[in-house]
Structure formats: C-alpha cells, structure tokens
C-alpha positions as CSV (number, residue, x, y, z in Angstrom):
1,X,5.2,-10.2,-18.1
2,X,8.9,-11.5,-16.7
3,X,9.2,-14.7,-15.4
4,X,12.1,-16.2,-12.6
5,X,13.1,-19.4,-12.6
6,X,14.0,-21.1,-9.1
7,X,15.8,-24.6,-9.0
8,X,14.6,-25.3,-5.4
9,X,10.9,-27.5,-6.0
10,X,11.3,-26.0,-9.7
11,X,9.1,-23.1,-9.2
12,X,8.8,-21.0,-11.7
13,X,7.6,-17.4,-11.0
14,X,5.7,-15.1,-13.5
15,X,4.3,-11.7,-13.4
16,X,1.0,-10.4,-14.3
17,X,0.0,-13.9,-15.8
18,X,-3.5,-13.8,-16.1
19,X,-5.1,-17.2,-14.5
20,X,-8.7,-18.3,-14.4
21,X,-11.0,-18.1,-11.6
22,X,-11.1,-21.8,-11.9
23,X,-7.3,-22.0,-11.1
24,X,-7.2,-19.5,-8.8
25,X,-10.4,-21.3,-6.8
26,X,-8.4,-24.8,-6.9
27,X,-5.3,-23.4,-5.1
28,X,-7.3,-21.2,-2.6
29,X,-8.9,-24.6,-2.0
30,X,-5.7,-26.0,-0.9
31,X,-4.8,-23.2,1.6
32,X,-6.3,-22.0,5.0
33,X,-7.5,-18.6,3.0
34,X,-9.9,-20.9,0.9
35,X,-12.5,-20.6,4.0
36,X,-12.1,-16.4,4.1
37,X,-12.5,-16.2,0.3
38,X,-15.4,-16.3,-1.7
39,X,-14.6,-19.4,-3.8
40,X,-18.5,-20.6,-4.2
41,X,-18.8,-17.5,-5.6
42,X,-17.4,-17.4,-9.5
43,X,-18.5,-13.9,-10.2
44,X,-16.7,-12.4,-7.7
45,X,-13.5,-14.4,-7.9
46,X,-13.6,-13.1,-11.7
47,X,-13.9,-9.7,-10.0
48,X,-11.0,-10.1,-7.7
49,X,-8.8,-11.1,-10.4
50,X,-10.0,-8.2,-13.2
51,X,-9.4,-6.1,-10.8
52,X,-6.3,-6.5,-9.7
53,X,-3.6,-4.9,-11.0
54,X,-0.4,-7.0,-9.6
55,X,-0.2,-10.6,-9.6
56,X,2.6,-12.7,-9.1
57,X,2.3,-16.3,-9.7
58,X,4.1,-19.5,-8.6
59,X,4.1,-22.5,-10.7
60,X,5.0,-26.3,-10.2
61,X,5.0,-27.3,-14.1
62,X,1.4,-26.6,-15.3
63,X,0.3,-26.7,-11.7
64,X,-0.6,-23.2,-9.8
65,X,0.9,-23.5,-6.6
66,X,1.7,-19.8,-5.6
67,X,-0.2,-16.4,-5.3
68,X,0.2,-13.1,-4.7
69,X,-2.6,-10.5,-5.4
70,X,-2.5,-7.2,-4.9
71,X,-4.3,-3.4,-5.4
72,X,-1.8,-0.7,-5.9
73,X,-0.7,2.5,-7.3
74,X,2.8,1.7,-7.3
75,X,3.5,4.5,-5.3
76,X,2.5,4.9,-1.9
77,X,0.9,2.0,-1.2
78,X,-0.1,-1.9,-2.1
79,X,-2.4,-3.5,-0.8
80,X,-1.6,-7.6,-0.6
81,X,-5.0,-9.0,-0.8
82,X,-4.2,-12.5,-1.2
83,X,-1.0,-14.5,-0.1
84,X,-1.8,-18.0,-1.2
85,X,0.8,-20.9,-1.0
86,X,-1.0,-25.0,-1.5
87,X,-0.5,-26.3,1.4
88,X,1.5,-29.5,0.1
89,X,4.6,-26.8,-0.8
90,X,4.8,-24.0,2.1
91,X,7.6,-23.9,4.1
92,X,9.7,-24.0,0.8
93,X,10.0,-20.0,0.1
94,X,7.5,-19.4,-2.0
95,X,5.4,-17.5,0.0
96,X,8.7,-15.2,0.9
97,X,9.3,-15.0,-3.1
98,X,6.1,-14.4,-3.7
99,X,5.9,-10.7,-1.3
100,X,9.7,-10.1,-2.6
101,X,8.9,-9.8,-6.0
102,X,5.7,-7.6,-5.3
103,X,7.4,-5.6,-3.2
104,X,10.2,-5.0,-6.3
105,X,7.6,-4.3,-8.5
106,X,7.1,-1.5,-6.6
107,X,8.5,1.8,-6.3
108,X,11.2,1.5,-3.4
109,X,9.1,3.6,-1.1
110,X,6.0,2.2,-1.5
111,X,4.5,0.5,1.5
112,X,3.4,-2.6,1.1
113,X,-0.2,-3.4,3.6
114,X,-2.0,-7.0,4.6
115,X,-4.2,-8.1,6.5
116,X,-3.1,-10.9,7.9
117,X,-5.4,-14.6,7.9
118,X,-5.8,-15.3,12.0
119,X,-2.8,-18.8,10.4
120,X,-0.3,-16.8,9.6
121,X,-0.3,-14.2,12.0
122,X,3.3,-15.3,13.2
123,X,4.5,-15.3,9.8
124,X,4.8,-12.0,8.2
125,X,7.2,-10.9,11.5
126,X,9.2,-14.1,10.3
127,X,10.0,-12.4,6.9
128,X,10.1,-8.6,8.4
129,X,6.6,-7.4,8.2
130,X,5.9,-4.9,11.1
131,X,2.4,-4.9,12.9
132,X,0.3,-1.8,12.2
133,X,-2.2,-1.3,15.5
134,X,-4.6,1.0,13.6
135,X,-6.1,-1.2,10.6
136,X,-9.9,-0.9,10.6
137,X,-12.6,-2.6,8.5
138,X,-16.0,-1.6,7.2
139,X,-17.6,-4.6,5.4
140,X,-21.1,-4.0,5.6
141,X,-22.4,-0.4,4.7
142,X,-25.1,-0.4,7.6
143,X,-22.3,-0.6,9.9
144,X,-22.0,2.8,8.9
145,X,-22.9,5.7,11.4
C-alpha cells in the first residue's frame, strides 16, 4: 500500500486499502452513482470490492470521501468501474487524483476504459479522456442471440 498526502482539503490518498462494503455503500450514497450501483445489495458490494484488484482511496481524516475501483491486468487494459467523489467535496481534484494515480499504477501503455454515469459525461473530456463510439453491453444473458 503507499499513501499521498495532499494539503488542499487535507486528503489523504491510499492504495489498495481494503474498505468495507459498509464504507464503500455510505459514499456511493453521497454521489449520483449511488442510484446505478447496487448498494441495497451487501453481497454484491462485497463482491465488487473482493474482486477488484486496484483501488485507490480518498480520505477526509477517518472519513471516505474518494474512490476509484478498477479491473485490470496492468497491461493492456483497466477497466475503471467506479469513479466516486461525495458530493460535499467534488470540484476540489479528487476525482482527477483519483484516475491519475490509477492510471500510474499502471504500466505506461495500458489503456485505461469507463463507462461513463449519463452526470459526468462532460467530465472525463475535461481531464483528457477520449470518447470511444464502439462500447457495447450485455447485462442480461437472454439478450443473447
């Protein structure tokens, strides 16, 4: 785990920090994303966070304030499943820090892939994300032809 220290809001940045499904639920609750994920659901939130294999955290003190979750093989690809920032702190960075440091924990090539929350569509081209035309999603297995 390495931590970074920011004076601005003093934020405080950690890497692969485990957190609870409890924490994690209470700051999704505080964001837009809280109504696209499945925080009535405990057994999955567990599941999202066992089985992710990068998270970067943003803390206020003892308060989780910052997420970044992601599924990667640090290679070709990372998949940034969850971007979450409380609401009572964005606009401050930490959403910016938050990608920054996944994308450096990354191999320098490795491409780093979101799908954007209909919010913050005009966002990630603020910070230098490009759009991708060709993302497709299969969610329920009936769908299939």
């Amino acid at each position: 785990m390495s931590v970074e220290q920011s004076t601005e809001l003093a934020i405080t940045y950690k890497v692969n920090q485990a957190i609870t499904a409890a924490q994690f639920i209470e700051l999704l609750s505080k964001t837009t994303l809280g109504a696209r994920r499945p925080i009535d659901n405990l057994e999955t939130v567990n599941a999202m966070l066992e089985n992710s294999n990068l998270l970067i955290t943003a803390w206020q003190g003892e308060a989780l304030v910052g997420v970044s979750r992601s599924v990667t093989d640090f290679a070709f690809c990372c998949y940034l499943s969850d971007l979450a920032v409380d609401e009572s702190v964005q606009s401050s960075g930490i959403g910016k820090t938050l990608v920054r440091m996944t994308k450096e924990a990354l191999q320098p090539k490795c491409s780093l892939i979101l799908l954007s929350a209909p919010q913050a569509v005009d966002y990630y081209p603020k910070i230098g994300f490009t759009q991708h035309n060709s993302a497709w999603v299969l969610t329920d297995i009936q769908s299939l032809k």
